[in-house]
N, C-alpha and C positions, 0 to 999 in steps of 0.2 A: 876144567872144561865147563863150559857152559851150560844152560838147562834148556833140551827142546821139547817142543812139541805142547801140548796144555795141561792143565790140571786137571786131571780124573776126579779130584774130591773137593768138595767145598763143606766146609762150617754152617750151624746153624747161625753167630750171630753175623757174620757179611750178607748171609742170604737175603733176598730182596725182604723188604719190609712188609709188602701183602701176603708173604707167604703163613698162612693160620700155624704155626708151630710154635710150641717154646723154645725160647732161646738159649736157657740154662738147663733144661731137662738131660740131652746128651750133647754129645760134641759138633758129631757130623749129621749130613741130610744129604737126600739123593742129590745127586746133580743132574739135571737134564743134560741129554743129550745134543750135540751139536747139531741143528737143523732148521726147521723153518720157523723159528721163532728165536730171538736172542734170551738170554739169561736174567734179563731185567724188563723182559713182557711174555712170561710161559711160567706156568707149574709145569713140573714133574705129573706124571702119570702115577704115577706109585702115590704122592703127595693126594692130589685130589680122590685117589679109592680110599688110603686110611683117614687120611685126617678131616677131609671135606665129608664125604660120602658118607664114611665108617662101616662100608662094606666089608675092608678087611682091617684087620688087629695087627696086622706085624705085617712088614717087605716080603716077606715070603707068602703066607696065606695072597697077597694081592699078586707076585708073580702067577701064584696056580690059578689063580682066575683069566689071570689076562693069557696063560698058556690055553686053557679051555676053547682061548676066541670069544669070550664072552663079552667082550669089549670095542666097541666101532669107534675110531675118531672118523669124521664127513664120511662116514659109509664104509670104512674100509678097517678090516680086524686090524687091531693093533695088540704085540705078544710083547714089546718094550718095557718095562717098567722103569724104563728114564725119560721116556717120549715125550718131547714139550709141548704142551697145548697151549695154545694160546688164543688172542681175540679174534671173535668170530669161529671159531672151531666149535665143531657139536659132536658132543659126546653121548654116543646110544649106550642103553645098558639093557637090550631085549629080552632077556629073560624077565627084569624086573619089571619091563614096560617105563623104564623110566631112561629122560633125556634130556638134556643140559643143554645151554648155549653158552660158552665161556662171553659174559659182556665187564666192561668198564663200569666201576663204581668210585664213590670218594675213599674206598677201601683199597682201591686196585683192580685186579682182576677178581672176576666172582663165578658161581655156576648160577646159570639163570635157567629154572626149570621150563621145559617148553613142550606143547604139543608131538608126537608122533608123527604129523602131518610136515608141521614144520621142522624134522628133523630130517626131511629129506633135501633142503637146499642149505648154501653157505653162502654170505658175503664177502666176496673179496674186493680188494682196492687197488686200483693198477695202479704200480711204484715206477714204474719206467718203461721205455718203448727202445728198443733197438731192429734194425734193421740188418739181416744175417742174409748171408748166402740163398737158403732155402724161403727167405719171407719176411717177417715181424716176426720179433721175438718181446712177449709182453712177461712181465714180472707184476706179480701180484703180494700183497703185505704178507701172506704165510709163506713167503720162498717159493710157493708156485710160478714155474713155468709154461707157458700155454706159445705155441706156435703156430703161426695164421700163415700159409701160403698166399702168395700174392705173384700177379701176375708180371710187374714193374715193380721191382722192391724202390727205385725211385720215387717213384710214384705209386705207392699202396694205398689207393681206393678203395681196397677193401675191407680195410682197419679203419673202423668208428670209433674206438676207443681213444681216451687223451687219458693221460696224469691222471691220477686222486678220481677217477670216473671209479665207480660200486659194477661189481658185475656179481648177479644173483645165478650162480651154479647150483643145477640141479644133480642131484646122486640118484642112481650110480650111473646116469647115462653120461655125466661132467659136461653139461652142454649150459650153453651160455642162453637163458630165459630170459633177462633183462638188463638192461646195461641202464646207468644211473649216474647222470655229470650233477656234478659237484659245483649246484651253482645257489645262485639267493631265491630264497622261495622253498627250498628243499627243507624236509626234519633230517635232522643231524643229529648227533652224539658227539661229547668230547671225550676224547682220549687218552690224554694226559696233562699232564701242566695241575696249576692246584685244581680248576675246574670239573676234574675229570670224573667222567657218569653224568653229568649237565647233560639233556637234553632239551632240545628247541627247534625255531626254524629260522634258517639262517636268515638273517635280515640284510647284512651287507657282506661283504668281501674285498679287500684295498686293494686296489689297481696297482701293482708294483714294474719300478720298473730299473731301480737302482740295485735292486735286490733279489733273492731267489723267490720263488712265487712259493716255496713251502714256508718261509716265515713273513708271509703275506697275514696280515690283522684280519680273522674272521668276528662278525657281533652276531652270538647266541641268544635269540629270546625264547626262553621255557614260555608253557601255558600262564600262567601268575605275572607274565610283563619284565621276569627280569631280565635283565640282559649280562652275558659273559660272554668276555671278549681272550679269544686263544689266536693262536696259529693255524692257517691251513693242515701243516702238519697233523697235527692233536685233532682236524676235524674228519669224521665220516659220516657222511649221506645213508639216512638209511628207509627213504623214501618221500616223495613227493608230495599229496595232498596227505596220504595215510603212508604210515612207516610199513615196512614190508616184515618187517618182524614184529614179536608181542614186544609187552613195556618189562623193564627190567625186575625180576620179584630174584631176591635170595635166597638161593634153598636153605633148609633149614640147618644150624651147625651141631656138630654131631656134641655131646655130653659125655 
């Protein structure tokens, strides 16, 4: 008989390649949980307390933390220690006063230490737009769902939002501060591809028309003049004359 359903375990050496672990030390590593990020753009929550943080020594001392609630992903206790975090997610640690933003580096994913201030909103990317019974129904890059009532789901006038548009969520009220299109003139961030952690301001974007608009040729020029050229996809807006978040800084890796 055949084999269903997924695989509960994964190895440390298929594990994504940004993940800070060794790969001959032991066999296995958490495996994140099925959710709003895939398996090849998310750490582990367990991963990022011991091994990034070094809050905790072993899976278990980092479960009893996260059982405490001492732990918030975008404002909200998480007690998981498989929970995938991924880009754009901010991680509180209030007892310690300290706060992360998961950003894109030429490492992969990184924790980027960040204000208190700024830990109360989140960037999302609207991935798609469908039209439901009850309104719009908008999907966002972390698997969020957000549903907008509209009067004429034919004609819904009252969705501004398009594709790859930035929507700056505030916590814990989840209300939508400022929406952000993803056009030339914007600073950006790349995402993936070799480029990725590049930021800049978009300079152009190719008019597509034989093709999908997410493998549409975006040209990045950082402050220094350079230019790198990705995909729509791999690109996010992350504000207009000034970026609406801080610049990327590493926390420091644990010893």
């Amino acid at each position: 008989m055949g084999k269903k359903g997924k695989t509960a375990r994964l190895k440390r050496k298929p594990a994504p390649r940004f993940w800070p672990i060794h790969r001959k030390e032991l066999p296995w590593i958490v495996k994140p949980s099925s959710g709003s990020h895939s398996l090849q753009s998310c750490l582990p929550l367990t991963l990022v307390l011991r091994d990034m943080l070094g809050i905790s020594q072993t899976r278990k001392e980092g479960k009893m933390i996260l059982s405490e609630g001492k732990v918030l992903i975008n404002n909200k206790v998480v007690k998981k220690d498989d929970f995938p975090v991924g880009l754009m997610d901010v991680i509180s640690l209030p007892d310690a006063s300290k706060y992360y933003r998961i950003m894109p580096s030429h490492k992969g994913l990184i924790l980027s230490p960040i204000s208190k201030e700024e830990s109360g909103f989140t960037l999302q990317r609207v991935e798609n737009k469908v039209t439901v019974k009850e309104g719009m129904q908008i999907a966002l890059h972390n698997g969020a769902i957000m549903l907008i009532k509209v009067a004429d789901p034919k004609n819904p006038v009252e969705v501004t939002f398009d594709t790859f548009d930035i929507l700056k969520i505030t916590y814990p009220d989840k209300q939508v501060a400022i929406s952000l299109k993803t056009k030339e003139g914007n600073i950006a961030i790349i995402t993936g591809g070799k480029n990725i952690g590049k930021q800049g301001k978009i300079v152009e974007i190719e008019k597509t028309e034989a093709k999908k608009r997410r493998n549409a040729l975006v040209t990045v020029e950082d402050t220094n003049g350079v230019r790198y050229q990705t995909i729509l996809d791999f690109v996010f807006s992350i504000g207009e004359a000034l970026p609406l978040i801080g610049t990327i800084q590493e926390a420091p890796e644990v010893v």
